[in-house]
C-alpha positions in Angstrom: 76.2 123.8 122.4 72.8 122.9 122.9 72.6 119.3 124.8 71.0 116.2 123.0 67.4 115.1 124.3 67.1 112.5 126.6 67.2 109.2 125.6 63.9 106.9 127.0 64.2 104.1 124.6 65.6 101.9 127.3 62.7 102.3 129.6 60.4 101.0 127.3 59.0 97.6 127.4 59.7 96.0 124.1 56.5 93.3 123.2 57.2 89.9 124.4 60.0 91.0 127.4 59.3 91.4 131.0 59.1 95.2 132.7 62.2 96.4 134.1 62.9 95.4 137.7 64.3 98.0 139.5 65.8 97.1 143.3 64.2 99.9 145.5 66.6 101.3 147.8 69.0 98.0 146.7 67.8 94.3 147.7 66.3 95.8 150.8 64.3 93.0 151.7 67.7 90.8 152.2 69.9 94.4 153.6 69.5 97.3 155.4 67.8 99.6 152.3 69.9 102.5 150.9 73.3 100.8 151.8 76.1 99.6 150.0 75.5 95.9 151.3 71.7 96.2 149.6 73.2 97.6 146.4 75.8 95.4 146.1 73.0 92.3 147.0 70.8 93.9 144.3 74.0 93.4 141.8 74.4 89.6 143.0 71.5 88.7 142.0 71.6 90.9 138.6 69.0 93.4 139.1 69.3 95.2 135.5 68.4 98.9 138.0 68.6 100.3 141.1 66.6 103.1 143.3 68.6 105.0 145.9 67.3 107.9 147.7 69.2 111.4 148.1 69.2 114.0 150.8 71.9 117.0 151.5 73.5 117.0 153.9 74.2 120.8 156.2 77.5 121.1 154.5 76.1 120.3 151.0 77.2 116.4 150.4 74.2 114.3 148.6 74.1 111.2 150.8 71.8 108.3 150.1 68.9 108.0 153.0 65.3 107.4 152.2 63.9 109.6 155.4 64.6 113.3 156.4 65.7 111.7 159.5 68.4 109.5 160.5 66.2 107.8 163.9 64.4 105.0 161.9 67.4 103.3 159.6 70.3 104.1 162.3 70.2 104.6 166.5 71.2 108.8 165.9 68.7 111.6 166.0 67.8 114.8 163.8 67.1 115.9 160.5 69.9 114.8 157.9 69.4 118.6 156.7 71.2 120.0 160.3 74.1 117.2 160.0 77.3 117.3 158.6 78.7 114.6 156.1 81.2 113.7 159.0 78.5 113.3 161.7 75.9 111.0 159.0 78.8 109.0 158.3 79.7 108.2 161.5 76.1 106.5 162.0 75.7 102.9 162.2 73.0 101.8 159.1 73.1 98.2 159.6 72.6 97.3 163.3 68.8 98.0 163.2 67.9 94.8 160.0 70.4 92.4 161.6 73.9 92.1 163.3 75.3 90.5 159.9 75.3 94.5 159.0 76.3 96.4 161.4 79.3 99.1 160.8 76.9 99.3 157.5 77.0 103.2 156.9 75.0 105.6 155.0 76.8 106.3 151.7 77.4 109.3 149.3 75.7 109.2 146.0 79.1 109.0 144.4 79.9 106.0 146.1 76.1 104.2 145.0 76.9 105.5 141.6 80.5 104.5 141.4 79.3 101.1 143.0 76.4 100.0 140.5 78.8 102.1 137.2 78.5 99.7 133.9 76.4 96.5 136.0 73.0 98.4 136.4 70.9 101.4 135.7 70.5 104.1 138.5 67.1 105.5 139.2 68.0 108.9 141.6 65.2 110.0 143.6 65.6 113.5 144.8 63.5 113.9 148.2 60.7 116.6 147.8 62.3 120.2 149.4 65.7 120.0 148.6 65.7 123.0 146.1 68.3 123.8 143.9 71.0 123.3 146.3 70.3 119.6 146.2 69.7 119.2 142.3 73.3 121.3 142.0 74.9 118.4 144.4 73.3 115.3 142.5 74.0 116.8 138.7 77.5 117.3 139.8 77.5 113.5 141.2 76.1 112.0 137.8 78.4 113.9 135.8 81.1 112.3 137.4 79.7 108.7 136.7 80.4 106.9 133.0 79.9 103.7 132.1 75.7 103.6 133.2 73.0 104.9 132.0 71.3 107.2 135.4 67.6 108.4 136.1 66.2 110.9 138.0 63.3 110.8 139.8 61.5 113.1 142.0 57.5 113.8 143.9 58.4 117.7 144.2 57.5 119.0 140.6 60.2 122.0 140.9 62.8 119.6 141.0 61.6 117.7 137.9 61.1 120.8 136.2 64.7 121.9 137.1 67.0 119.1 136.1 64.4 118.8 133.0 65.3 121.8 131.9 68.6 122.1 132.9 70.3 118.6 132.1 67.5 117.9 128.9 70.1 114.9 127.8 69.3 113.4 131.4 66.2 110.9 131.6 63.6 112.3 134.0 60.6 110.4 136.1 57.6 112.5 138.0 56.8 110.0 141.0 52.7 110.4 142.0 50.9 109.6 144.2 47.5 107.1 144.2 46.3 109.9 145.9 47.5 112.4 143.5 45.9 110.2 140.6 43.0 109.7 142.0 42.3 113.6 142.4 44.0 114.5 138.8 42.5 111.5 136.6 44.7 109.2 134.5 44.9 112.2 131.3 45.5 115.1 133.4 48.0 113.2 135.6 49.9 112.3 132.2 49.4 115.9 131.0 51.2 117.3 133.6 54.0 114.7 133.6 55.3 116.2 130.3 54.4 119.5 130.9 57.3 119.3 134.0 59.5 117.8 131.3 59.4 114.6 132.6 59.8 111.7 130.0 58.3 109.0 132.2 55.9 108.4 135.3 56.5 106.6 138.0 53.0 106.3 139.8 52.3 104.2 143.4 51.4 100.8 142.3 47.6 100.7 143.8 47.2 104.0 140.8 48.0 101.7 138.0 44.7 101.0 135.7 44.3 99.9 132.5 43.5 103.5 132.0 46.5 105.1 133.5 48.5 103.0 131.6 47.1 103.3 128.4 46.7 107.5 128.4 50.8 107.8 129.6 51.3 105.4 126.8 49.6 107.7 124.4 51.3 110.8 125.9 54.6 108.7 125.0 55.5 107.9 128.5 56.8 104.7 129.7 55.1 103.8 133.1 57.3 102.4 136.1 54.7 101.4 139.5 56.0 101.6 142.9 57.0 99.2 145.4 55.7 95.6 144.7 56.7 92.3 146.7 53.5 90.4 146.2 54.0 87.8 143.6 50.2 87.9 142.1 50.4 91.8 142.2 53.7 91.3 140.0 52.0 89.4 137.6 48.8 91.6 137.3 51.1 94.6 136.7 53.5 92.5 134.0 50.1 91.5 132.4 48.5 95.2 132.5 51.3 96.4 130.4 53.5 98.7 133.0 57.3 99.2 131.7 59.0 98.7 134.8 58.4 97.3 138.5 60.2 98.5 141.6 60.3 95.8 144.5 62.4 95.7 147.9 62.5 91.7 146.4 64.6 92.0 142.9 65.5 88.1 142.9 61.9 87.2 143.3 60.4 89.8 140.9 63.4 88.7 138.2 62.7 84.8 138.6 59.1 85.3 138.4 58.9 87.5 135.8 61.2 85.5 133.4 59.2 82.0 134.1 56.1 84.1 132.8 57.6 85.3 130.1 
């Protein structure tokens, strides 16, 4: 049975609304980022999306962790890659933002999916590397999800590519670079973005130009800018047309945006 296209309709900014505000990595400005306290934060204050990050762990479980290391968000050392779910989970993820978290862990991708199911939309970034055994882990952790309507979103172009091609029914996101614009030009970068399959583009905020904007647009791809705190910045991107914003500060970004609006 061939699988139904993916549906991008939601993604789009409809004239007159605000651009989606997606919580990156939860609330992390107000909780340690990638944990179930940020997500659950980013819920309270009705964040209509989340972002989580996803690496594999050595004996294959997709847990949610933004570096390749554990040494910046908890006090153990080493690549998450050489780990086993067992050892990652034992890891304290709070401690490090504030004593209010500690005994915060670092979570599965079933348990941030299972958590954020039927209250908000789930962008999945896939870290760049992972390969197929990583894709494999998360499509098998989305298909277990109902009830929410889940992203993916990745820098490494093989990965887009692959769950593109592989999971067509499944909404897709190329994340870039300013750097990567700046080299490629607003068309080409937009070019490549559906030639990877990818039905939107997610490009580092200090990228987005009226002319960025305006070629993805005409390539029929919504635009969602990475990560934005500053309140003017907010309203420079809501006024330059972008589709969605993703801020460690989804309470400010919502309040702002809707006074605007």
């Amino acid at each position: 049975m061939v699988e139904a296209k993916a549906d991008y309709g939601w993604l789009w900014r409809r004239p007159g609304h605000r651009p989606l505000v997606v919580a990156h990595r939860g609330a992390s400005g107000l909780a340690p980022e990638n944990t179930l306290a940020a997500f659950r934060l980013a819920l309270e204050a009705s964040a209509p999306a989340v972002e989580c990050d996803v690496h594999l762990s050595t004996d294959g479980v997709p847990v949610v962790i933004h570096d390749a290391q554990v040494d910046r968000t908890t006090f153990g050392f080493g690549s998450v890659a050489l780990l086993s779910y067992a050892a990652v989970r034992r890891l304290d993820a709070g401690s490090w933002f504030g004593e209010a978290f500690a005994g915060e862990r670092i979570p599965t991708l079933d348990e941030v999916l299972a958590t954020c199911a039927g209250r908000a939309r789930v962008f999945v970034e896939l870290k760049a590397g992972g390969g197929t055994a990583l894709v494999d882990a998360a499509l098998a952790a989305i298909a277990r999800v109902s009830g929410t309507e889940i992203a993916v979103i990745s820098f490494d172009p093989s990965i887009v590519r692959d769950v593109a091609t592989r999971r067509p029914s499944l909404p897709v996101g190329y994340l870039v670079s300013a750097a990567k614009v700046a080299a490629a030009g607003p068309a080409a970068t937009s070019r490549q973005t559906v030639d990877l399959g990818a039905g939107f583009l997610s490009p580092q905020h200090t990228a987005a130009s009226p002319a960025l904007v305006e070629a993805a647009h005409r390539a029929g791809l919504p635009v969602g800018v990475w990560t934005v705190d500053d309140p003017a910045l907010l309203e420079r991107l809501a006024a330059l047309g972008v589709d969605a914003i993703t801020t460690n500060r989804p309470e400010i970004a919502l309040r702002l945006l809707s006074e605007r609006r």
